[in-house]
N, C-alpha and C positions, 0 to 999 in steps of 0.2 A: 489435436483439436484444430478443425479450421475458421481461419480467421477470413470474414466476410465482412470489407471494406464500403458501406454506402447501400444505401437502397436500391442503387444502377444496377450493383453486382450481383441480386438476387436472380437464379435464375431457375425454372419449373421442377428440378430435384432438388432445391429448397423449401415446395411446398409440404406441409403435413409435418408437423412437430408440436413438442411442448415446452414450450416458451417461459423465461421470466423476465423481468425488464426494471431496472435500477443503476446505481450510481456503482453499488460495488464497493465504493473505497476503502479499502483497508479490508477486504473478504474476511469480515469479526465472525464470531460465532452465529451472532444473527443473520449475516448472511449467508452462512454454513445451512445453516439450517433451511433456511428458502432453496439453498441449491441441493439439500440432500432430498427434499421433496419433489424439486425437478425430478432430479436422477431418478427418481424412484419411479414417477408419474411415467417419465420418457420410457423406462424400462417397461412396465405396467403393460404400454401402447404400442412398442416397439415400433418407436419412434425415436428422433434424437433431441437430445437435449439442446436448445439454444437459448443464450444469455444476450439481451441487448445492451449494451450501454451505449452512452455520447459520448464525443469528445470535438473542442471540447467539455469537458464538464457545463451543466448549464449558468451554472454560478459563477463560474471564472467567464464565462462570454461576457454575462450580464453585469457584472460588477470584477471585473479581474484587481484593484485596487482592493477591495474589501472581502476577496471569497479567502475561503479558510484553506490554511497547507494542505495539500495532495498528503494521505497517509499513501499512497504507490503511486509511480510511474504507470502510464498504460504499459509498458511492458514487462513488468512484475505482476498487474491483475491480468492480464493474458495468462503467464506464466503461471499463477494461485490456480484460476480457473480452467486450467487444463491439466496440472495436477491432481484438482478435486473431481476429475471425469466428465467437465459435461465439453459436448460435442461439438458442440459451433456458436462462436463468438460473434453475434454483430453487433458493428460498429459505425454508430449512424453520426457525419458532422452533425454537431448544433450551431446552427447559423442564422442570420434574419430570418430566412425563406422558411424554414423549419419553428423558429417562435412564432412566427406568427399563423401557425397552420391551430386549424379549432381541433378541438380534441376528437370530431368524429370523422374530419379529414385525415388527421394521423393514423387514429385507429385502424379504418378503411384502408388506406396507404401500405402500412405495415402490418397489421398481423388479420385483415383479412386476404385482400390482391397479392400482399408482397411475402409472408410465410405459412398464409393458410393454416392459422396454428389450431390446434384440434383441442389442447388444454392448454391455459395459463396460470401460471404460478406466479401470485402478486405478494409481495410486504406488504405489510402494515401500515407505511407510509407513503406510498407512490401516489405522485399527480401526475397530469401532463396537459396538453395543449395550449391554446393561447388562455392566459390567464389561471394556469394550474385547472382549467375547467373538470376536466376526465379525474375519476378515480373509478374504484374498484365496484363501485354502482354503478356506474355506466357503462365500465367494459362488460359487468353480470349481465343487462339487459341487452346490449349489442349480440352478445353472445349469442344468449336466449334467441334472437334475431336468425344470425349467422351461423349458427352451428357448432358453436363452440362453447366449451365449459370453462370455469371459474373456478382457483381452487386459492381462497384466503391462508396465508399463512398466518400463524397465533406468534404475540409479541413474542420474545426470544429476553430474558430478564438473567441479570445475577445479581444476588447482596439486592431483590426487590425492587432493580433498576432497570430499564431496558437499553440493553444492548445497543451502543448505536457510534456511527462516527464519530460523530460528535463529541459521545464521551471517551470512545479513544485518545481523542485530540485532546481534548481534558487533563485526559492522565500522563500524556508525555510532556504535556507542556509544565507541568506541575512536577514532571522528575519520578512521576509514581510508574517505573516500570512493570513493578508488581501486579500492579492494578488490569495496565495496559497490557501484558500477556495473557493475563488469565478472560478480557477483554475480545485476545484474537485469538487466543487456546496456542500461541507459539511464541515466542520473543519475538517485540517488533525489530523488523532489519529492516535494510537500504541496500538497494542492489545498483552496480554500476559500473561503467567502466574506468578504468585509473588513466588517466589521462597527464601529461606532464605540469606541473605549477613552476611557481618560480623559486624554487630549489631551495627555500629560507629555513624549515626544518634541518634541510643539512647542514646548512651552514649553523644552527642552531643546537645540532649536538642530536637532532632527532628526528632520523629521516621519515618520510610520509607518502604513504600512499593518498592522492587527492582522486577521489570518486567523485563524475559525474550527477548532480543531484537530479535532472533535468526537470527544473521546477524553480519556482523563482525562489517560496519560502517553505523552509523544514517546518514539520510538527513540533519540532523538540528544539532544543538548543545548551548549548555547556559543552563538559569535557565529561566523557564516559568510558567504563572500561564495558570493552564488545569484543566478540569471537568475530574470527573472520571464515570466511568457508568458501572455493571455488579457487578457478585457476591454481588445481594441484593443496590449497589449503584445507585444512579438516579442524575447525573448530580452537585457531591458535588464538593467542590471546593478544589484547591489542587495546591501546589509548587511542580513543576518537575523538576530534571536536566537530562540534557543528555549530557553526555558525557564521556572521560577517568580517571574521579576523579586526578588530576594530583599532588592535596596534599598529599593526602595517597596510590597513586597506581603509577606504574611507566609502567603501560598496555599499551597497543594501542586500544584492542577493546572493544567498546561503552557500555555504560552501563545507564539503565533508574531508575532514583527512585524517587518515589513520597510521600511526605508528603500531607495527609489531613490537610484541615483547620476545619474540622466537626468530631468528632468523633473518633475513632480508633479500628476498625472491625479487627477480625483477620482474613487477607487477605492469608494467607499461604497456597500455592498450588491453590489458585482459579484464574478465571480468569476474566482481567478489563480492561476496553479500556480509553486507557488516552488521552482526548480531548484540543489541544493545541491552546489557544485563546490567546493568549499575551504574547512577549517576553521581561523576565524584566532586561534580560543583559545576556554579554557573559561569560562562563566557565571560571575561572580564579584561578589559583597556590597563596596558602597563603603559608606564611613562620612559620606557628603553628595549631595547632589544634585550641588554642583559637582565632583566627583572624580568620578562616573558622567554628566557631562557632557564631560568631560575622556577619558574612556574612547573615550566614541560618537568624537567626534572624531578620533581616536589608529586606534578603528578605521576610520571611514569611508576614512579616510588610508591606511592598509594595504591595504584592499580598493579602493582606486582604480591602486597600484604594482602590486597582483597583480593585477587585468585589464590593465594597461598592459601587460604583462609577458607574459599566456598571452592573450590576444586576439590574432589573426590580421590583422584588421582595422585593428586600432589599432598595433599593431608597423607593419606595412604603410606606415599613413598618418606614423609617425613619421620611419620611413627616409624616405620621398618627401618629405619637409619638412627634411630634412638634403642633400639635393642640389643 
């Protein structure tokens, strides 16, 4: 997939595509489904697929104090979106110069001058320009205008709900992983690189992998059992916390660290994506080092009976050792 940094960098073998344009975050099923009709359109046209998004996000510009957790890094929806096939990503700052453009100076700007798009594929919820002015009525009659087609995507619902960030964000915050995978059709993870902390697990009896979150606040928060997968691992099992450390740190923003139950790789500087299948309680303030040593332990112990337990593998190997 290539990645096309700004409106500067467009250049006349990016004209003629089939375009869609949104937030992205967290590529749910409902976004799955807008980009399988990309794919499809682009294929159709033999043309290629491109994704627009901002960054940053328009809601973290506008209100960064109050916009809701990133469910991905831009460099994990890169990575979704170039796994799912489509062709070229851009990536336009949102900055003053850009909020305040009217929505038929953008339009014009972007997907007439700057990708000459031939069809677009719109959600069900997109705005844009100054004042949210632009939706999917006014890029239809622009179109109409300009030469370009309009292609509505239909809500994307499960359990008679619609799909949507938002209620991702919902269900991890609430601990409903259940919910929240079948939400993005995969277990939600966190991808990042391990970076060194200040060594207090080990001295704690329980050493840790701390992954980069690069975001100020998680979706989720607690202690969870997750598979880890990259840098050489395949699905090992593993106690994650996320959140402010509130016994030893007096921070606000989030922090991930992960103990293996398998082994101990030195993970420093690589990067691993941490797979969260089950939440075994919420983050919580001890009054000592030894009571939050006491904790780890209590959960490493929990999340070794809950893979014993939902592991396939390990059920298997327990029956065959009872005959």
């Amino acid at each position: 997939m290539e990645l096309i940094r700004g409106l500067h960098n467009l250049r006349p073998r990016h004209r003629g595509c089939v375009a869609t344009i949104g937030a992205f975050d967290g590529v749910h099923l409902g976004h799955q489904t807008v980009l399988g009709q990309l794919i499809d359109e682009a294929g159709a046209l033999s043309l290629p697929s491109v994704v627009i998004v901002f960054e940053p996000l328009p809601r973290e510009y506008l209100a960064p104090g109050e916009a809701p957790a990133r469910l991905m890094s831009f460099r994990e929806k890169c990575l979704r979106l170039s796994q799912l096939g489509v062709d070229r990503l851009l990536c336009i700052r949102f900055d003053e110069s850009l909020r305040g453009m009217s929505a038929m100076d953008f339009a014009q700007a972007l997907f007439v001058r700057g990708l000459g798009v031939q069809r677009l594929v719109l959600g069900d919820d997109f705005r844009f320009g100054r004042e949210r002015e632009g939706d999917a009525a006014f890029l239809r009659q622009l179109g109409q205008r300009e030469g370009f087609s309009t292609l509505p995507t239909q809500t994307c619902a499960l359990d008679d709900e619609r799909i949507s960030s938002t209620r991702v964000r919902d269900a991890l915050a609430a601990g409903n992983l259940a919910l929240a995978s079948r939400l993005l059709g995969r277990d939600y993870a966190i991808s990042g690189r391990v970076v060194r902390g200040h060594q207090l697990g080990r001295q704690l009896g329980a050493p840790t992998a701390n992954v980069e979150l690069k975001r100020l606040r998680s979706p989720l928060a607690g202690v969870f059992a997750v598979r880890v997968d990259g840098a050489g691992l395949s699905a090992v099992p593993g106690v994650a916390n996320v959140g402010t450390r509130p016994t030893v740190s007096n921070g606000t923003r989030a922090n991930l660290e992960v103990h293996l139950l398998e082994g101990s790789p030195d993970l420093y500087g690589r990067r691993i994506d941490v797979r969260f299948v089950h939440r075994l309680r919420a983050e919580k303030k001890y009054d000592s080092l030894d009571a939050l040593r006491d904790a780890i332990r209590a959960d490493i112990d929990t999340a070794q009976r809950w893979f014993e337990q939902n592991s396939p593998a390990l059920r298997h190997s327990m029956d065959s050792s009872d005959t």
